[in-house]
CHARMM internal coordinates of N, CA and C (Angstrom, degrees):
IC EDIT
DIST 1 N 1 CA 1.4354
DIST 1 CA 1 C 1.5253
ANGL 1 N 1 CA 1 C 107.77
DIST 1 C 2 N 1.5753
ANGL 1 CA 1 C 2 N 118.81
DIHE 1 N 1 CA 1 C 2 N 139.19
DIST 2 N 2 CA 1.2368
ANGL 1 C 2 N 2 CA 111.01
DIHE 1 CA 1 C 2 N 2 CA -179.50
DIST 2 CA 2 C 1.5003
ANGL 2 N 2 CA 2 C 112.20
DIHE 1 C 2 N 2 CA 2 C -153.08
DIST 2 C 3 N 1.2176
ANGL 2 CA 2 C 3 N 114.02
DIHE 2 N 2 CA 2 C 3 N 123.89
DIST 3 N 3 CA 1.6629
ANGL 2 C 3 N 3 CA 125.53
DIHE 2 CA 2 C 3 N 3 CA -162.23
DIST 3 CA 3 C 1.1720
ANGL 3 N 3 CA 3 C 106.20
DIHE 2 C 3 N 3 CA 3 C -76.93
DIST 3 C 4 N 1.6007
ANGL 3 CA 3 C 4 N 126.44
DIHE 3 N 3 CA 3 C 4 N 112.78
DIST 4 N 4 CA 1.6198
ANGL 3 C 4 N 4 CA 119.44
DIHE 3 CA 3 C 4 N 4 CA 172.55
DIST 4 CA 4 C 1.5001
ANGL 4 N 4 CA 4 C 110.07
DIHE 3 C 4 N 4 CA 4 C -126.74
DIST 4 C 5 N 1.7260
ANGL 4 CA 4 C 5 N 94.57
DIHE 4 N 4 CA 4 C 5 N 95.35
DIST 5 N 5 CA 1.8117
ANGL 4 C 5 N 5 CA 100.80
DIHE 4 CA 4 C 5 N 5 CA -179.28
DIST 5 CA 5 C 1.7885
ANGL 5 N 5 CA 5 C 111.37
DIHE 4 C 5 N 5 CA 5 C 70.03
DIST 5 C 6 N 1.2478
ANGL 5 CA 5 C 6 N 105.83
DIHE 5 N 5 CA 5 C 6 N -93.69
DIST 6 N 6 CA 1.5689
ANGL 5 C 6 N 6 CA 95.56
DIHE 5 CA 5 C 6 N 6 CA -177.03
DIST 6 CA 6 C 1.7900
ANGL 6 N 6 CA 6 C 111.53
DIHE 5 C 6 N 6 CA 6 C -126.71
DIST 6 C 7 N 1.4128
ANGL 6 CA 6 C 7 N 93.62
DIHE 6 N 6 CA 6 C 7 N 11.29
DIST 7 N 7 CA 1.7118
ANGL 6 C 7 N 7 CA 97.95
DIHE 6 CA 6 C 7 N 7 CA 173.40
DIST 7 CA 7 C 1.5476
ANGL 7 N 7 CA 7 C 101.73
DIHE 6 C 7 N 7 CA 7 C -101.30
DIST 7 C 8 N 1.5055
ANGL 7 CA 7 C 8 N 101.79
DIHE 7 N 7 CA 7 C 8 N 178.69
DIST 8 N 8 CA 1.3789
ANGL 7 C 8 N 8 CA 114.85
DIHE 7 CA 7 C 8 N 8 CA 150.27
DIST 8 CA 8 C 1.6691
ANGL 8 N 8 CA 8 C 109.27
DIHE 7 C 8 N 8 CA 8 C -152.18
DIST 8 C 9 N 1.3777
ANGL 8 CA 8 C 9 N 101.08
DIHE 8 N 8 CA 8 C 9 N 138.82
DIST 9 N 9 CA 1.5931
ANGL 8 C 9 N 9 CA 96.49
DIHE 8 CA 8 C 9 N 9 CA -159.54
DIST 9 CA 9 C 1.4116
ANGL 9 N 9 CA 9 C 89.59
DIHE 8 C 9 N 9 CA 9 C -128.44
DIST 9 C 10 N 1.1314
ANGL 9 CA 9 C 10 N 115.87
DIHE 9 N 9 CA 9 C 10 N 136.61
DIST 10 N 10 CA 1.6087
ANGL 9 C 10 N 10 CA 153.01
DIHE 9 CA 9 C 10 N 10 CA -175.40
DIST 10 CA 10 C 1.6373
ANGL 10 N 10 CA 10 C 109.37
DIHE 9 C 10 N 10 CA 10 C -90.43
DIST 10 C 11 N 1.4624
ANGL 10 CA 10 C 11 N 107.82
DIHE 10 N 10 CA 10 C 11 N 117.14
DIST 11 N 11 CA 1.6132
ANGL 10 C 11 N 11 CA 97.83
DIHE 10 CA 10 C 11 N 11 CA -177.39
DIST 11 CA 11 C 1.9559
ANGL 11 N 11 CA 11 C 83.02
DIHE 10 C 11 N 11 CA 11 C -126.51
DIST 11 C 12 N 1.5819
ANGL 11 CA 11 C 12 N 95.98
DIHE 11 N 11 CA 11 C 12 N 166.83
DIST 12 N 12 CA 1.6036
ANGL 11 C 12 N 12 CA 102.20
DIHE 11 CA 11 C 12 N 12 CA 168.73
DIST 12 CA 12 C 1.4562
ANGL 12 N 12 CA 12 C 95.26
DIHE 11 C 12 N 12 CA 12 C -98.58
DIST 12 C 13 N 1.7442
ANGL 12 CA 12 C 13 N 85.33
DIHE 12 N 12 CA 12 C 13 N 153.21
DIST 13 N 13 CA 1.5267
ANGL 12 C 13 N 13 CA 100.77
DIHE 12 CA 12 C 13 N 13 CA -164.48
DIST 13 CA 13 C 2.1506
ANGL 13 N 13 CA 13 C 117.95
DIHE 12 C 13 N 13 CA 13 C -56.83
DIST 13 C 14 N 1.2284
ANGL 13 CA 13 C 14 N 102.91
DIHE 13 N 13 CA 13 C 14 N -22.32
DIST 14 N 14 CA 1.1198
ANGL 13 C 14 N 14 CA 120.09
DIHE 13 CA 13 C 14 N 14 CA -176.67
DIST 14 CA 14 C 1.5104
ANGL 14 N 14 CA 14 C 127.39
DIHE 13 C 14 N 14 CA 14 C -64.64
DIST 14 C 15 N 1.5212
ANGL 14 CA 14 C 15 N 99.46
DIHE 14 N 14 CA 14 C 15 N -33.73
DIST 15 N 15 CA 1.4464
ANGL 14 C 15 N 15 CA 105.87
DIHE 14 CA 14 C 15 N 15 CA 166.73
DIST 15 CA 15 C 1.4913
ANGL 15 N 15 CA 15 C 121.10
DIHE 14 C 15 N 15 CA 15 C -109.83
DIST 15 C 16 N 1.5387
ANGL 15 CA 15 C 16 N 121.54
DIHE 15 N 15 CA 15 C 16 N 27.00
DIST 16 N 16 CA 1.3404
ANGL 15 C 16 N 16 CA 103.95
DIHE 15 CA 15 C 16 N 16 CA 159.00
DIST 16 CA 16 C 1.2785
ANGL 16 N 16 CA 16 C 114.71
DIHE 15 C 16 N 16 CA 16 C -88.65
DIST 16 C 17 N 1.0390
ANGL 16 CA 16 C 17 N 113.94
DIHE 16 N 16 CA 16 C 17 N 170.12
DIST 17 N 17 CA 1.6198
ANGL 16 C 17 N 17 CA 141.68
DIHE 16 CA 16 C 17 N 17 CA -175.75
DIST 17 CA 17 C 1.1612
ANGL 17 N 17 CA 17 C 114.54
DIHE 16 C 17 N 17 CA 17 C -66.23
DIST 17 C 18 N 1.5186
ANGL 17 CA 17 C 18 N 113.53
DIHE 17 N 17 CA 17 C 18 N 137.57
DIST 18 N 18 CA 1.2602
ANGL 17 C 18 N 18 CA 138.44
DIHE 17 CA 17 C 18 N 18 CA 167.32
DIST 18 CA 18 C 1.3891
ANGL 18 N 18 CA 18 C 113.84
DIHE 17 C 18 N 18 CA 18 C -27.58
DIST 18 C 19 N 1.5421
ANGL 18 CA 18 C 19 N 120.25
DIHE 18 N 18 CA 18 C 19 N -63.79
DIST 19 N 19 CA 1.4989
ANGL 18 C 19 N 19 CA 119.65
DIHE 18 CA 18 C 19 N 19 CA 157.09
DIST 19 CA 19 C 0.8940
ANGL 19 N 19 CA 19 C 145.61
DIHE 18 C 19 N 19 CA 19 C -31.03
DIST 19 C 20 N 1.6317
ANGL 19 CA 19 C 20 N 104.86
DIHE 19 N 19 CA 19 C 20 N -48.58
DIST 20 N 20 CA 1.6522
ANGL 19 C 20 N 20 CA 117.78
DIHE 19 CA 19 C 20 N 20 CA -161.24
DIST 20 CA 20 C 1.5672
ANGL 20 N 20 CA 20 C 81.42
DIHE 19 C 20 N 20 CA 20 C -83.74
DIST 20 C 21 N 1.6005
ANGL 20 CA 20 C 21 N 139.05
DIHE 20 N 20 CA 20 C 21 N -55.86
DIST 21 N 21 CA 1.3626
ANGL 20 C 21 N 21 CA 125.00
DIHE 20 CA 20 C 21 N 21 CA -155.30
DIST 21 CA 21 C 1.5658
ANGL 21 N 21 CA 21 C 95.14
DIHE 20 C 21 N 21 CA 21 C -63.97
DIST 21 C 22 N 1.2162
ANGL 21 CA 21 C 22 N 127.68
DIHE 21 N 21 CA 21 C 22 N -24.02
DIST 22 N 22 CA 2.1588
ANGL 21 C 22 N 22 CA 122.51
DIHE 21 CA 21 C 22 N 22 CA -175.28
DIST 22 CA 22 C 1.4658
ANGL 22 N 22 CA 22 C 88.86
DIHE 21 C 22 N 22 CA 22 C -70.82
DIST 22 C 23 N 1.6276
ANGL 22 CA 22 C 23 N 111.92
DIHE 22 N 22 CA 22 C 23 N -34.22
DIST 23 N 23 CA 1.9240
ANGL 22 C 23 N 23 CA 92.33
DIHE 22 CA 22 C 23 N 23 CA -170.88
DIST 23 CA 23 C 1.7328
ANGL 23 N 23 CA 23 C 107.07
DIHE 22 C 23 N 23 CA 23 C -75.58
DIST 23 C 24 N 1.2099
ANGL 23 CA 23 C 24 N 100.10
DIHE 23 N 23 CA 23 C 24 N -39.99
DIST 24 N 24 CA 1.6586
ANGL 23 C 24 N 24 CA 101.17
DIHE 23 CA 23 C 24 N 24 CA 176.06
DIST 24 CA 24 C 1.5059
ANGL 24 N 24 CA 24 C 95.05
DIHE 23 C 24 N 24 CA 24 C -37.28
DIST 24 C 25 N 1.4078
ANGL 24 CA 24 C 25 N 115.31
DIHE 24 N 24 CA 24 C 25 N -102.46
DIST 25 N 25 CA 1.6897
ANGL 24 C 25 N 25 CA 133.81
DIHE 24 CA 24 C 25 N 25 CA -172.73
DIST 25 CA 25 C 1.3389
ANGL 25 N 25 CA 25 C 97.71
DIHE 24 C 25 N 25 CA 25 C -4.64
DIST 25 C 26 N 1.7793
ANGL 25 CA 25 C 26 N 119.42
DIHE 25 N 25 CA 25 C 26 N -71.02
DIST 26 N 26 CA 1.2877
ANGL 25 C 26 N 26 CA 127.48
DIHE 25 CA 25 C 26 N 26 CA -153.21
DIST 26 CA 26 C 1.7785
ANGL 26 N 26 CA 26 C 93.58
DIHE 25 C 26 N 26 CA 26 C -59.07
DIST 26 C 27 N 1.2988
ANGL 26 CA 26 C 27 N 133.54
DIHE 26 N 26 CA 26 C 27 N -54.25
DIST 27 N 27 CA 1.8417
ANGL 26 C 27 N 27 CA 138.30
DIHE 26 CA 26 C 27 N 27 CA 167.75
DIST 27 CA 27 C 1.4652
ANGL 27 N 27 CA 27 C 104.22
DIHE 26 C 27 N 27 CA 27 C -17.80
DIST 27 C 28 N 1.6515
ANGL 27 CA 27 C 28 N 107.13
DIHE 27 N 27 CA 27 C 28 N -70.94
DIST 28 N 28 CA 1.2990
ANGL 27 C 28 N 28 CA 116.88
DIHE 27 CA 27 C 28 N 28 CA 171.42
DIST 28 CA 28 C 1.2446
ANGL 28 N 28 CA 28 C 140.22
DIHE 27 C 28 N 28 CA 28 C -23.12
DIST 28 C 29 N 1.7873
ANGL 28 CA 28 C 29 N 102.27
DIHE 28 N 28 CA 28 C 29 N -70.23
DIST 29 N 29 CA 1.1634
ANGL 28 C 29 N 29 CA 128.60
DIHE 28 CA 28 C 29 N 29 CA 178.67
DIST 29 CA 29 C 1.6617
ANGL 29 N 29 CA 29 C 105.26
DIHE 28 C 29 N 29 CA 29 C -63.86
DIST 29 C 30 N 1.3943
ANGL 29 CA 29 C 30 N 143.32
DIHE 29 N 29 CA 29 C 30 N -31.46
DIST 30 N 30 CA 1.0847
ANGL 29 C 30 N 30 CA 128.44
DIHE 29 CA 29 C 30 N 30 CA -163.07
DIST 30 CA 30 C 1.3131
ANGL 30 N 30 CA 30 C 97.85
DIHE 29 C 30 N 30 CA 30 C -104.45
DIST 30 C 31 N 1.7066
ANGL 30 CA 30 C 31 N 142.78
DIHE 30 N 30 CA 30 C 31 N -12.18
DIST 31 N 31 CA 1.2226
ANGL 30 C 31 N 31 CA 137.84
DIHE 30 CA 30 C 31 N 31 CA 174.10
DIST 31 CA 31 C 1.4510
ANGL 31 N 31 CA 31 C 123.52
DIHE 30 C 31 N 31 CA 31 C -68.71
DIST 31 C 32 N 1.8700
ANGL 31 CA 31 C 32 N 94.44
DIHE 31 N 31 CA 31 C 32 N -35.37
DIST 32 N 32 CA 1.2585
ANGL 31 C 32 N 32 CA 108.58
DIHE 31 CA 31 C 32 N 32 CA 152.91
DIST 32 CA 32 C 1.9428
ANGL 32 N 32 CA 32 C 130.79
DIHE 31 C 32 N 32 CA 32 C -30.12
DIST 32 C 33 N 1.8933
ANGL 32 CA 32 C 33 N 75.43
DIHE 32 N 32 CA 32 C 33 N -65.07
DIST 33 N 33 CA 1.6249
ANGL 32 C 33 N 33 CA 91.14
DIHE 32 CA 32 C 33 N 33 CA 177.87
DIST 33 CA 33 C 1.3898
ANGL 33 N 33 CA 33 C 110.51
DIHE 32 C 33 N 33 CA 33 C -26.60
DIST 33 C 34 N 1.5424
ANGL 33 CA 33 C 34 N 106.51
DIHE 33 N 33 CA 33 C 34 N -80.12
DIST 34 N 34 CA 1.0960
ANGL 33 C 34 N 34 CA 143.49
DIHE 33 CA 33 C 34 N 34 CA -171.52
DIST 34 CA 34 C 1.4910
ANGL 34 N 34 CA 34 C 115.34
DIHE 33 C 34 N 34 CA 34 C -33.24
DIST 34 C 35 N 1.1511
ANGL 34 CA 34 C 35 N 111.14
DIHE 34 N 34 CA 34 C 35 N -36.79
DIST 35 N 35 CA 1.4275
ANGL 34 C 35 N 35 CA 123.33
DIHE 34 CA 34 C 35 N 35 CA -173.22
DIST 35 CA 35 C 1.6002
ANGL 35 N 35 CA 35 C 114.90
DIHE 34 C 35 N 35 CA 35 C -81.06
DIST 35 C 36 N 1.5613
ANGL 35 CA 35 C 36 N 104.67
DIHE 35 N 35 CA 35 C 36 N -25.60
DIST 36 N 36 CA 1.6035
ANGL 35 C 36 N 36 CA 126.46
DIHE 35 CA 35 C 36 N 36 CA 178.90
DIST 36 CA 36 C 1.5444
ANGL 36 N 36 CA 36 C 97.65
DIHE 35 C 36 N 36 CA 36 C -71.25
DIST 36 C 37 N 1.0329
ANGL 36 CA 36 C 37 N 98.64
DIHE 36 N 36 CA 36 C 37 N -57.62
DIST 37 N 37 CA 1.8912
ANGL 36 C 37 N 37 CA 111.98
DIHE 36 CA 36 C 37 N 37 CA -146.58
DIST 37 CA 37 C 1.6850
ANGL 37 N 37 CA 37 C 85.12
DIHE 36 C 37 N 37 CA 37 C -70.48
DIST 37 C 38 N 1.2513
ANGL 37 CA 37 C 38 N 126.91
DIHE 37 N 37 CA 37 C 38 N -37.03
DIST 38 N 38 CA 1.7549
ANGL 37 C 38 N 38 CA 122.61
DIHE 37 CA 37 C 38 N 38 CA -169.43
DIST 38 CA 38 C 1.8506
ANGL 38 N 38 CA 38 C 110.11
DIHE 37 C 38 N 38 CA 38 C -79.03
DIST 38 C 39 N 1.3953
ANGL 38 CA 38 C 39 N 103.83
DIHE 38 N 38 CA 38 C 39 N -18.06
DIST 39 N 39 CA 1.8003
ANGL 38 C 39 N 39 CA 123.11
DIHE 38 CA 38 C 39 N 39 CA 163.57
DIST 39 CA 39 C 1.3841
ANGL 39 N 39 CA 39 C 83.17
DIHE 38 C 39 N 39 CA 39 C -74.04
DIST 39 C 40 N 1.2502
ANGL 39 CA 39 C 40 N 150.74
DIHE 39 N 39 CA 39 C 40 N -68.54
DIST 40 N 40 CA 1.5074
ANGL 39 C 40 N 40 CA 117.83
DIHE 39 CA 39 C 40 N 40 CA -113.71
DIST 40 CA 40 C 1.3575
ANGL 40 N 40 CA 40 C 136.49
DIHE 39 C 40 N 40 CA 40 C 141.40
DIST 40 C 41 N 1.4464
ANGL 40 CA 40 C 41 N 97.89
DIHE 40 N 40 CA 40 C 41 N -49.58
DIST 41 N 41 CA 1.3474
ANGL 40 C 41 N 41 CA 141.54
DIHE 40 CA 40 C 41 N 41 CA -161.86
DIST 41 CA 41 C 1.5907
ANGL 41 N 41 CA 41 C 123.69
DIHE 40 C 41 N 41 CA 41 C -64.23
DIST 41 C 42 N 1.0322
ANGL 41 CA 41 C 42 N 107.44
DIHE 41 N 41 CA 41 C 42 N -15.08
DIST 42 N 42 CA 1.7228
ANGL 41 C 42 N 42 CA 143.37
DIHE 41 CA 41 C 42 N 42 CA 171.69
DIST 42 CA 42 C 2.1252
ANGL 42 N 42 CA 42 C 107.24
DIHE 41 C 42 N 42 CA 42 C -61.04
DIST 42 C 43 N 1.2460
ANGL 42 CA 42 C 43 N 124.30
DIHE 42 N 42 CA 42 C 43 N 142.98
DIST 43 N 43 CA 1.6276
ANGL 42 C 43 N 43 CA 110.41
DIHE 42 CA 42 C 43 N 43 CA 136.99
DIST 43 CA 43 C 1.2138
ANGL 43 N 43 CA 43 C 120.35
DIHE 42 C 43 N 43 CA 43 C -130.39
DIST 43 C 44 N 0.9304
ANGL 43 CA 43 C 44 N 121.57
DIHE 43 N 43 CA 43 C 44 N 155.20
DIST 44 N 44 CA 1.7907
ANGL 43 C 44 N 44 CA 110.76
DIHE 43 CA 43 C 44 N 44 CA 174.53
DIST 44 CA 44 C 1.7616
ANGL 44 N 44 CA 44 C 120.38
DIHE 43 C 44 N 44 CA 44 C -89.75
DIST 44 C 45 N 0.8220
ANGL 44 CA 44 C 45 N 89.95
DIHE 44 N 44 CA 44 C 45 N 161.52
DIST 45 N 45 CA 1.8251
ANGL 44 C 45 N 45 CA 89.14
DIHE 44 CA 44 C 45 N 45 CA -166.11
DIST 45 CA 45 C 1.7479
ANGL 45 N 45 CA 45 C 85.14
DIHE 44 C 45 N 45 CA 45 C -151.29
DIST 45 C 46 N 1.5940
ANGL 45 CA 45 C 46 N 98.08
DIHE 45 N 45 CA 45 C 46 N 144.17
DIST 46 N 46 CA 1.2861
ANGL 45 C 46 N 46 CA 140.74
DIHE 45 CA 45 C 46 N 46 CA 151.23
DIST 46 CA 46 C 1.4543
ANGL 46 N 46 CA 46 C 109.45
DIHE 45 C 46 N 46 CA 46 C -25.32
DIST 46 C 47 N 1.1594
ANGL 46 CA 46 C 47 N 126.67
DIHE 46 N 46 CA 46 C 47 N 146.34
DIST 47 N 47 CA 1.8447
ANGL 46 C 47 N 47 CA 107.85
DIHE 46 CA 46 C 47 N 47 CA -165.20
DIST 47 CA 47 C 1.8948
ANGL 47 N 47 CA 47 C 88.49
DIHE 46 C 47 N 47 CA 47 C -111.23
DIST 47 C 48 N 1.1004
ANGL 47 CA 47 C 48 N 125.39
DIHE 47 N 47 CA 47 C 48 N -15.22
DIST 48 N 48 CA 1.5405
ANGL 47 C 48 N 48 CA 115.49
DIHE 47 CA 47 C 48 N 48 CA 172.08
DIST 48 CA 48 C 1.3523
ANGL 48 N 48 CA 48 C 105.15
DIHE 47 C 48 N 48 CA 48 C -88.64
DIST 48 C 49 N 1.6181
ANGL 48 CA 48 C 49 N 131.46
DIHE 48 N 48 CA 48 C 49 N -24.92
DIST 49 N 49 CA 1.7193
ANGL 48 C 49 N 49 CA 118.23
DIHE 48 CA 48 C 49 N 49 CA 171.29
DIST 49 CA 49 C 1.7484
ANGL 49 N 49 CA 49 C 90.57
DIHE 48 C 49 N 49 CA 49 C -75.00
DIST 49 C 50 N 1.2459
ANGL 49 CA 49 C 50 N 138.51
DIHE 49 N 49 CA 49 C 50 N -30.24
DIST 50 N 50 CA 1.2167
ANGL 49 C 50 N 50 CA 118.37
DIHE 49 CA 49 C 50 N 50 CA -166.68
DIST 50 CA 50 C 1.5569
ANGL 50 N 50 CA 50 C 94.16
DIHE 49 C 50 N 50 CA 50 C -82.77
DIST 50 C 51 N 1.4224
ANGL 50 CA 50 C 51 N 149.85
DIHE 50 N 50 CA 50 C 51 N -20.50
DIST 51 N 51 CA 1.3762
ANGL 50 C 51 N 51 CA 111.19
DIHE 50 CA 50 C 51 N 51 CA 172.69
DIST 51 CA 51 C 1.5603
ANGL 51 N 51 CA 51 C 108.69
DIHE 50 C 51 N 51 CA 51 C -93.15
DIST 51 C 52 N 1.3724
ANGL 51 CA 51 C 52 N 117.74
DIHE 51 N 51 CA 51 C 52 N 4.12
DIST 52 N 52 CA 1.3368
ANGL 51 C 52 N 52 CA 121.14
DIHE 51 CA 51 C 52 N 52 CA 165.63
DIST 52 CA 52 C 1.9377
ANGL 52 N 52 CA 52 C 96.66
DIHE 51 C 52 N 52 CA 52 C -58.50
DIST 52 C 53 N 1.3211
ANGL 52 CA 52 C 53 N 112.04
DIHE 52 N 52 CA 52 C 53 N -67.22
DIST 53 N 53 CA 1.0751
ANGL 52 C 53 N 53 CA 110.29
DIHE 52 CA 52 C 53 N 53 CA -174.58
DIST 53 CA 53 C 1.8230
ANGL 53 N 53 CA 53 C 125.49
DIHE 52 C 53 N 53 CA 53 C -49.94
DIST 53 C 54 N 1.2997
ANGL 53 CA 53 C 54 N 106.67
DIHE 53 N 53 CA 53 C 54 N -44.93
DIST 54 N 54 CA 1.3408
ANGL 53 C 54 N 54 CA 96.25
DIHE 53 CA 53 C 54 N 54 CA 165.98
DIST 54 CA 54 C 1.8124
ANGL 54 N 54 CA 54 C 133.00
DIHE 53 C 54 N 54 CA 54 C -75.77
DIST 54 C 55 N 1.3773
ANGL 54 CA 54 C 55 N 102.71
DIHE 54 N 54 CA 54 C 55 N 6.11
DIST 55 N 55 CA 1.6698
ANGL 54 C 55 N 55 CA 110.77
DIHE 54 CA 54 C 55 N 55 CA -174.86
DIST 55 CA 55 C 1.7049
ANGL 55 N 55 CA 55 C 85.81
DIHE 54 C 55 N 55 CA 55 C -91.75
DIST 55 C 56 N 1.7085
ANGL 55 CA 55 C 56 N 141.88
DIHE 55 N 55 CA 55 C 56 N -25.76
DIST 56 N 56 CA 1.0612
ANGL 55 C 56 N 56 CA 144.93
DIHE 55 CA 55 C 56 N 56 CA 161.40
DIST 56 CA 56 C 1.6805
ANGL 56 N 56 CA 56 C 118.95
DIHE 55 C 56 N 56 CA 56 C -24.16
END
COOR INIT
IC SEED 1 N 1 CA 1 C
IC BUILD
C-alpha cells in the first residue's frame, strides 16, 4: 500500500520493486533495532575501539 497525496494505491505483493521490498526489510530491520536498544540490549563503546572494530 502506498500513500500518494490524496490516493492510496494498492499493488500485489509480487510486483513491487526490488527497492521498495530492501526499504520494507531495511523498516523491519531497524524496528527491530529499536525494540532491543528500548529492552536494554544495546552497549556503548568508545567510538575509536568501535572503528577498531569495524576495520576487523
Amino acid at each position: 500500500m502506498i500513500k500518494d497525496k490524496e490516493r492510496i494505491i494498492l499493488k500485489k505483493a509480487d510486483s513491487l520493486s526490488k527497492q521498495l521490498a530492501e526499504d520494507i526489510e531495511f523498516a523491519r530491520r531497524t524496528e527491530e533495532a529499536w525494540k532491543e536498544y528500548e529492552q536494554g540490549k544495546f552497549r556503548t563503546v568508545d567510538f575509536n575501539d568501535y572503528l577498531k572494530e569495524l576495520r576487523k
